[in-house]
N, C-alpha and C positions, 0 to 999 in steps of 0.2 A: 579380422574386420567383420561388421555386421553389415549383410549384403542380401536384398531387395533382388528377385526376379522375376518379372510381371506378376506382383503378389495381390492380389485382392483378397479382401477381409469382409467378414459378413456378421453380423446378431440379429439370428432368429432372419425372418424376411428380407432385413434392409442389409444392403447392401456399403458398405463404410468407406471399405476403398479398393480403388481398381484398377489395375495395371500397375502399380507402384513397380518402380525398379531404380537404384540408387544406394551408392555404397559409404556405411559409414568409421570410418578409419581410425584405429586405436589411439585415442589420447584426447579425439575432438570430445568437445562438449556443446551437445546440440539441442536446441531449444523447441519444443514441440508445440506449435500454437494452433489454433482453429476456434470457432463459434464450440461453444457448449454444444454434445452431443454429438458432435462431428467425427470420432471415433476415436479421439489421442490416450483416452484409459484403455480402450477395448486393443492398440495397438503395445500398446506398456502386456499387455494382460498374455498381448501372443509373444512377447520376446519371454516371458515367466515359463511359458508351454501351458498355460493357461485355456488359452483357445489356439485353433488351427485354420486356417489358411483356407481359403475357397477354393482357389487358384493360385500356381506360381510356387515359388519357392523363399523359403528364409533361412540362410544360412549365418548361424553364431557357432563361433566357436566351444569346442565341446569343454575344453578345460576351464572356460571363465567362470569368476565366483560373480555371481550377483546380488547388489543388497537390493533392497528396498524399502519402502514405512510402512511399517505394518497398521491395517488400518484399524486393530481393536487392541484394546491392553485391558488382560484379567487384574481383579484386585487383587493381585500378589503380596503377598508377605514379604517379600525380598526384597530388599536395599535396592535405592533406584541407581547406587553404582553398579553392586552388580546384575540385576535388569541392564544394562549400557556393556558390559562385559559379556555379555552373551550374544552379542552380535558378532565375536572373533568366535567364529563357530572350531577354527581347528586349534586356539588358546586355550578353548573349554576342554576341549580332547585332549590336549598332553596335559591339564592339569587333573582330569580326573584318572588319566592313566598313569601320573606320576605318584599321584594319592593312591593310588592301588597298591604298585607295585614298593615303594617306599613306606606303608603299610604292613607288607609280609616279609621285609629283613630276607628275601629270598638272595645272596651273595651272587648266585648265580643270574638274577637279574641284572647287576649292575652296567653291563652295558649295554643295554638297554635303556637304563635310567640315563646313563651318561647322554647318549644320543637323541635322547627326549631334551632334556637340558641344553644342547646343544643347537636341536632346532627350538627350542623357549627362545633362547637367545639369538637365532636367526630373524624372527617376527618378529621382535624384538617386545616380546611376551614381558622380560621384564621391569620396562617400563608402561606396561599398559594399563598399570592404575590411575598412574599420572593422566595417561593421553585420555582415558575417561571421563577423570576428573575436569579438565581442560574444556572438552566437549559439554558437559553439563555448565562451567562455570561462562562459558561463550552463549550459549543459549537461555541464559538467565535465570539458573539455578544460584543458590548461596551453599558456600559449606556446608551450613547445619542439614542441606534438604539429602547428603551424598547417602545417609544412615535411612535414611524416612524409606516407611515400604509404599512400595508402587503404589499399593492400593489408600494410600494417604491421597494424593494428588487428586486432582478435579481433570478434567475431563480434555482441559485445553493442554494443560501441563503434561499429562501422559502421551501426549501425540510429540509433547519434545519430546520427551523420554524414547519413544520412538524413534525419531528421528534421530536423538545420539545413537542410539542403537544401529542403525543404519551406517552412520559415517563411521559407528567404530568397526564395522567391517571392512579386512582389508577385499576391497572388491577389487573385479575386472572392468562390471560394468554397475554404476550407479545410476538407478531410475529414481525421481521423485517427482513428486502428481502432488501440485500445489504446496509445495514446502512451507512459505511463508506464513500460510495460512491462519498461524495458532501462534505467529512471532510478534515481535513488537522489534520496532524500528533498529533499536542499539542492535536484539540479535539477529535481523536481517544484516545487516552491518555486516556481522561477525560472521554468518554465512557466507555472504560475498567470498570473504579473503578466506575463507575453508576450500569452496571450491576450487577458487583463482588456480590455488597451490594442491589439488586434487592429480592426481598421475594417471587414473585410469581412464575410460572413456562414460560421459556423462551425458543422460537424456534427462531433459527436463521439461515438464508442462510448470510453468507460469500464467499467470494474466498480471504481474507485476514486470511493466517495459522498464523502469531500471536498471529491477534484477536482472533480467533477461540481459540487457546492455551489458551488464558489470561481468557474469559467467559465462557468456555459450561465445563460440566462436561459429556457429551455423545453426540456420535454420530450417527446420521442417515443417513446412504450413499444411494443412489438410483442407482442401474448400474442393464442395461439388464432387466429394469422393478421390479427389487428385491427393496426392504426396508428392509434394515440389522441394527441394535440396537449396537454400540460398545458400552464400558465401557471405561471413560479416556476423553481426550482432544484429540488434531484436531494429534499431533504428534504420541498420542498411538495407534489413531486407522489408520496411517499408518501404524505402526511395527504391528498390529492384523492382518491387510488387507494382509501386506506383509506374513507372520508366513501362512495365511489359504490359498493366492491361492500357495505357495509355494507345500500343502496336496495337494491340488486340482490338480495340475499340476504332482503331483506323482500318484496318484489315477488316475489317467487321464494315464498315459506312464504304469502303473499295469493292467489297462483294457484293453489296446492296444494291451499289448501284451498277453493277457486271450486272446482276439478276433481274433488275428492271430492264435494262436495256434490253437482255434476251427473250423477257415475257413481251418486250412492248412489239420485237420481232413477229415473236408466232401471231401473236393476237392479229396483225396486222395481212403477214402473208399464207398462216395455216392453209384461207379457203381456197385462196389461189391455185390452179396445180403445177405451173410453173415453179411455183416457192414449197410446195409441200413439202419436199425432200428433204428442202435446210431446214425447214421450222420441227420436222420429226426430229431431225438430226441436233437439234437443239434443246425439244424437249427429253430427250434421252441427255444430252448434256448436264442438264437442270436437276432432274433423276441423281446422275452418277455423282453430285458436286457434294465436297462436304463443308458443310454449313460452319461458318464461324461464329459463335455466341458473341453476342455484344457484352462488354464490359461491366461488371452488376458489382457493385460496391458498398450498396445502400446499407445500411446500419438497419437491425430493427424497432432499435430503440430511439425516441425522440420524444424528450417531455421538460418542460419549464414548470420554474415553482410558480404557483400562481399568487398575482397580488394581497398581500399580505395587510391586516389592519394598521392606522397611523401606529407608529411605535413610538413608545415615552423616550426621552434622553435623557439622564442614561436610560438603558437599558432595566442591568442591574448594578446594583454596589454590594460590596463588601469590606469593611473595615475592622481591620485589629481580629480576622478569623480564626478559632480555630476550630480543624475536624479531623474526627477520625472513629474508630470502633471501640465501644466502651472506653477501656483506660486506657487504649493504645492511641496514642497522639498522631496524626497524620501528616498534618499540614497546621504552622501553626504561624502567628501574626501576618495571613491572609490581608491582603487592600488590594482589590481590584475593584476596574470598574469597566464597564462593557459599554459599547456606544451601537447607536446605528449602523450598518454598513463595513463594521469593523470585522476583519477578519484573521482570528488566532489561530496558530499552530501550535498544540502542547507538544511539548519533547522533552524530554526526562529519563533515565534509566528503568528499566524494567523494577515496578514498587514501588518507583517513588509515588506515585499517590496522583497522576494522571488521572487515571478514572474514579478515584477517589475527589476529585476536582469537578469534573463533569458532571459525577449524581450528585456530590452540592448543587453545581451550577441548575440541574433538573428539577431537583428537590424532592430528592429521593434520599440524601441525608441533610440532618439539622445540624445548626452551628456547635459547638461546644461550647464555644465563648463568641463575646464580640459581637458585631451587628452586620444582619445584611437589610436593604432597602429595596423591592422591585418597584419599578414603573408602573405606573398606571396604563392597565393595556397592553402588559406584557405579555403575550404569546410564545409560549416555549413549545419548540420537538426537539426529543430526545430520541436517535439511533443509538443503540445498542446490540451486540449478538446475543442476550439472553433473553430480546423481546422477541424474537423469533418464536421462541416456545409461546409465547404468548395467543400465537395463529390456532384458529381455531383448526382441529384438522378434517372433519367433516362440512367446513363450511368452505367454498368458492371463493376466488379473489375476489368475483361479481358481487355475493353476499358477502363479506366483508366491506365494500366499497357501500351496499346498497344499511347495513346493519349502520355503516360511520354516517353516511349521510341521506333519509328515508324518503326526504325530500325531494335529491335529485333526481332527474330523468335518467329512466337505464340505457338509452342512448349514449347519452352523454358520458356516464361511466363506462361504457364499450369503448369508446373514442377515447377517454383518459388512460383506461387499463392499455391499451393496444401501446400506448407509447412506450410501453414497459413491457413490450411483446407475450400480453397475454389478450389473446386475439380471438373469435370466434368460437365457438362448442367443439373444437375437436374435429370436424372432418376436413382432413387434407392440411396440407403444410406443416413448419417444422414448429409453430409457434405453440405456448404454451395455451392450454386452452381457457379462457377469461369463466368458463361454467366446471371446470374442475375441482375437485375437493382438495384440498393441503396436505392430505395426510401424505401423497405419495411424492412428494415437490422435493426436490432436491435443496442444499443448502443456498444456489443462487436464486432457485427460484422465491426460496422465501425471503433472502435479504429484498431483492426485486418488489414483491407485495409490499414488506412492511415499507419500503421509501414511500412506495406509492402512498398508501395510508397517510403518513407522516407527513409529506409533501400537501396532501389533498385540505390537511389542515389549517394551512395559511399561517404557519408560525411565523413571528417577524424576529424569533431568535433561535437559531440551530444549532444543538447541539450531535458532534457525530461522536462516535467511538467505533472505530475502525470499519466506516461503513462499508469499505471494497472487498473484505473476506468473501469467499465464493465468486465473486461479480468475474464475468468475463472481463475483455480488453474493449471489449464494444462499449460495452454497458459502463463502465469506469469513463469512459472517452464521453460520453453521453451525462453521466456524473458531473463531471468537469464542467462540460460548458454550460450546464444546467448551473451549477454552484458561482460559475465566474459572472454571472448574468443573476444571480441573486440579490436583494437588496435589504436582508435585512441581517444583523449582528449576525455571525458563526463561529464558533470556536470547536476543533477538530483534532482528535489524536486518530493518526496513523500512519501505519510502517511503507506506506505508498509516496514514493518520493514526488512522482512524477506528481499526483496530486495535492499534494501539500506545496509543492514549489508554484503549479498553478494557481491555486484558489486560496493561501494565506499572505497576507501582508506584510505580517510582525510574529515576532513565535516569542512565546514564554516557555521558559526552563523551568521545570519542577526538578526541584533537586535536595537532598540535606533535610526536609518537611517545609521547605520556604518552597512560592513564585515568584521567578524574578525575569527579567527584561532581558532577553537573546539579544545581545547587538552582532549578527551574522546570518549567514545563511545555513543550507543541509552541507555544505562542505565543509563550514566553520563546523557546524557538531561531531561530521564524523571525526574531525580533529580531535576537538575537545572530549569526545569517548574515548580515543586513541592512547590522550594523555590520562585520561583516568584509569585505565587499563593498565598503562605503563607502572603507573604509580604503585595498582595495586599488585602489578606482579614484583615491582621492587620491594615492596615491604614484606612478600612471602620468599624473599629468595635465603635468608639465611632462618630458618626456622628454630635452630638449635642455641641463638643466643641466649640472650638474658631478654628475659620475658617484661622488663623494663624498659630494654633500649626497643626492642620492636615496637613496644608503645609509643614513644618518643619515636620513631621513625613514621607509624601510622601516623600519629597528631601533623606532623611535619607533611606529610603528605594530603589530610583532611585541610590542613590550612591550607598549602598550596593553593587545594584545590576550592576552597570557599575564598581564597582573593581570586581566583580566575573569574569565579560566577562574581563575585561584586566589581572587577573590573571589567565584566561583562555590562552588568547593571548599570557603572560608572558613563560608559562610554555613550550612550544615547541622551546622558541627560546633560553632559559637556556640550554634546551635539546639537541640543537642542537651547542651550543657553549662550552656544555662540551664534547660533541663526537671529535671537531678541537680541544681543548687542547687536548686531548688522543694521538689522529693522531699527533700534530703536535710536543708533545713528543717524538714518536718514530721515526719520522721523521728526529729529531734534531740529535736524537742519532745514528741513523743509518749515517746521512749524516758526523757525528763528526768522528767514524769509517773509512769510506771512505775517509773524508778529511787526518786523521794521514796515515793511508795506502798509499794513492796516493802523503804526504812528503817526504814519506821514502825512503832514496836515494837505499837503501840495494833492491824494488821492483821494480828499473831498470838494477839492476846489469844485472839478467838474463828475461830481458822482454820478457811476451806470450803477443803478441800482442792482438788476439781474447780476454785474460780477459781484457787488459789495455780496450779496448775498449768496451767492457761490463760494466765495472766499474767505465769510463766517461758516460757513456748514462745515466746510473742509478745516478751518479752524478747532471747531469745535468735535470734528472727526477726529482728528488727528492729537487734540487732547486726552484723550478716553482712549486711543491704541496704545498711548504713550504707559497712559495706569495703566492699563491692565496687564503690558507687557512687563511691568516693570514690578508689576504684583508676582507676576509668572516668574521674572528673575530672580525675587528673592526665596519664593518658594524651593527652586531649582537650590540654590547657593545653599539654605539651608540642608536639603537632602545631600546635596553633595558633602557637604563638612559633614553631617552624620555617616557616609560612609566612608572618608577620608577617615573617622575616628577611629572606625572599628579595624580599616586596615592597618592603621599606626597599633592599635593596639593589639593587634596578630604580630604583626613584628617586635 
């Protein structure tokens, strides 16, 4: 087991953590949370033998294997399968000791060869092409990328690559420091159920409370230099957190007022000399007592988008689109249309062309074909992780903020930056400092500036692309109720469940180069990834056929899988076409009502003019919901027999 005795941790001056003592037992998989900077890398850093200990002791066992993700990858020539195989450090050694020795025909080696082969086959060495391959195709590699050398890949892609590497280590102990980072949603997914079924014992820093829910079975919180041990997932040890400073906070207002009561004591009989005695015996009390901290919870973060120009309706349109790079087709007979207030969830497989959607939607690429139409007055912000580079690095958030707008008071920009915890010039506290340069800002600190930027613009349509990368659990919590409290269009990819299930309404599925209409939620997808998984592992299980029936088994599995997305599509607009017969049911009948009323000669005999004319408005109300609803129906009916067509005609 890994085991804590009054261990305190230090970098450089500060002090990280102190007195820690707490033991963690072969198999758990424990979740590491705290504020940015509170010391959960620097404590990953000393179970590596990285750094050393202040104080106290840390006892790991001496035979475990440790992985972890390596945080640079050279441009390597080498296949990023085998880059993913050289994370079974003792796989590498029998094969390049079996390539030795199998090399020199020495007779007198052979058993030695034998018992090399024997342990191959213990680690089960000879299936670990497969388990690599497996590994890369989970984390949203394709085939063709298994040959590609390392040094092919971009920057996000090599930290998978990475990251297979790590899991294809058989470890004792797996560390990973912000895994998701660099995923997208399907292979956070796929992670999940990696871990789930993981044997050895697992630390993990997250700021994704999903994930965390879905793998750790404990947590270790770091706050105020403390390491606390919960019991549960990332949710329980909120409701624990919540239950203890709730005592603490009562313990705390119980001592308060012990301590009033004793100061009101002396003050009262100090001069006395009859009372001297007790009121010393008091203040030495007061001395010896140890003080309980009141409850401190407060977020640093706290900022709303600000009101936003009137916005056109729609938004924007787009009809009959298509786009993509040169002659590679992306996304093709596109028709969306964006509204006020409307809030999208893209989900789609890792390539389908999500982000390929989003710099359309910016306009950051041009249609190929087709038309798009913006509102008058449309306001677009566009997040992205490659705007980051964009940050000047010798300039200040302050100067950035004062560069965006020259106008405003640098007051006022102190008070807006602070919401986003960059606060003051640097002396004292933990906050970032709002007169600092960029160059040396870590990855949350810059996502942090650029929202603020973006925000400070007043878009009245948002667009994100994965904006929680880097962001703590604060800062993402603070995200949220910022974006639920927004009011103008957004539309959002990212692999953060908890914030997608808050802040989107409706989700489209990019999938195939089509957008089309999600009738479900994030459990409905992870199904339908499940089933497309399934599908594609059926169609590789007999490889040696006839290279015709595999096709016909792929095709068979493609259709499946494009009636699921159109009986996906199917289902919201049934849905929506039996809500206008209901309406326009009672519509009829109300209006039939009105009509016989407004025949009858008997309700001019003695006419109230106020109803007569109440009971034409509403007449004449009530004709015009009738059209329009009824415009709406057939538009529906026709969409639906166009895709009733196409499913008759896949069968």
């Amino acid at each position: 087991m890994i085991q804590f005795r009054n261990l305190s941790l230090a970098r450089g001056a500060r002090l990280l953590i102190e007195g820690a003592s707490l033991q963690i037992h072969p198999g758990w998989r424990v979740g590491l949370t705290g504020a940015n900077g509170s010391g959960k890398s620097s404590l990953f850093a000393l179970l590596r033998g990285e750094l050393h200990a202040e104080r106290g002791d840390l006892e790991l066992p001496a035979a475990w294997v440790i992985a972890q993700v390596a945080q640079e990858t050279p441009a390597l020539p080498r296949p990023a399968l085998e880059y993913v195989l050289d994370g079974d450090a003792e796989l590498r050694r029998i094969e390049d000791e079996l390539a030795m020795l199998e090399a020199r025909h020495d007779p007198a080696e052979g058993g030695r060869i034998g018992e090399l082969h024997a342990r191959l086959g213990e680690i089960g060495g000879y299936g670990a092409r497969a388990r690599a391959a497996a590994l890369l195709d989970g984390l949203g590699f394709v085939p063709t990328d298994l040959e590609r050398p390392v040094a092919d890949f971009s920057g996000g892609w090599r930290m998978r690559l990475n990251l297979a590497q790590a899991l294809m280590c058989r470890s004792d102990l797996l560390l990973l420091d912000e895994p998701t980072n660099h995923l997208d949603l399907d292979a956070v997914i796929w992670l999940e159920q990696w871990l789930r079924d993981y044997r050895g014992t697992l630390l993990l820093i997250s700021h994704d409370r999903e994930f965390l829910d879905a793998c750790v079975s404990h947590i270790a919180h770091l706050e105020g230099g403390r390491l606390t041990l919960y019991s549960g997932a990332y949710s329980d040890f909120e409701r624990q957190r919540a239950e203890r400073l709730a005592q603490q906070q009562a313990l705390h207002d119980k001592q308060q007022r012990e301590i009033a009561h004793i100061e009101d004591y002396i003050r009262r009989f100090r001069a006395k000399a009859t009372k001297a005695r007790q009121a010393q015996s008091r203040i030495k009390a007061l001395e010896r007592m140890e003080r309980i901290a009141a409850a401190h919870v407060d977020t640093p973060f706290g900022f709303s988008f600000r009101d936003a120009p009137p916005a056109p309706d729609p938004l924007l349109t787009i009809e009959e689109g298509r786009v993509g790079y040169g002659a590679a087709t992306i996304l093709d007979g596109l028709k969306l249309t964006l509204r006020p207030g409307e809030r999208i969830g893209l989900l789609g497989r890792n390539g389908a062309g999500k982000s390929t959607l989003i710099k359309l939607l910016a306009g950051g690429l041009t249609l190929a074909d087709g038309r798009r139409m913006d509102g008058k007055g449309l306001a677009t912000g566009y997040f992205a992780q490659h705007q980051l580079e964009t940050l000047r690095p010798d300039e200040s958030p302050l100067q950035h903020m004062q560069r965006l707008d020259p106008a405003a008071r640098e007051q006022d920009l102190r008070d807006y930056l602070g919401g986003f915890d960059f606060r003051g010039d640097g002396v004292g506290g933990t906050a970032t400092p709002a007169t600092a340069p960029c160059a040396s800002f870590s990855g949350g600190e810059k996502s942090r500036l650029a929202l603020a930027l973006l925000i400070w613009r007043r878009p009245n349509l948002l667009l994100l692309d994965e904006p929680t990368n880097h962001l703590d659990l604060e800062m993402r919590h603070a995200l949220t109720l910022a974006l639920q409290d927004y009011q103008g269009g957004m539309v959002l990819v990212s692999h953060d469940r908890a914030l997608l299930a808050a802040t989107c309404d409706r989700f489209l599925l990019v999938d195939g180069g089509k957008v089309l209409p999600f009738d479900g939620d994030l459990d409905d997808y992870r199904d339908w990834l499940a089933a497309r998984r399934a599908q594609a592992a059926a169609a590789a299980q007999c490889p040696d056929r006839a290279a015709d029936k595999a096709a016909r088994k792929a095709d068979r599995a493609q259709a499946a899988a494009d009636r699921q997305v159109r009986l996906a599509a199917r289902r919201p607009l049934v849905k929506e076409s039996e809500q206008i017969d209901r309406k326009l049911a009672g519509w009829h009948s109300e209006k039939q009502l009105l009509d016989a009323r407004m025949a009858d000669p008997a309700f001019y005999a003695n006419p109230d003019l106020a109803q007569l004319e109440t009971l034409t408005r509403r007449q004449t109300e009530l004709t015009g919901l009738i059209e329009e609803a009824e415009l709406r129906w057939l538009e529906l009916a026709e969409a639906l027999e166009a895709l009733e067509a196409l499913m008759v005609g896949e069968e």
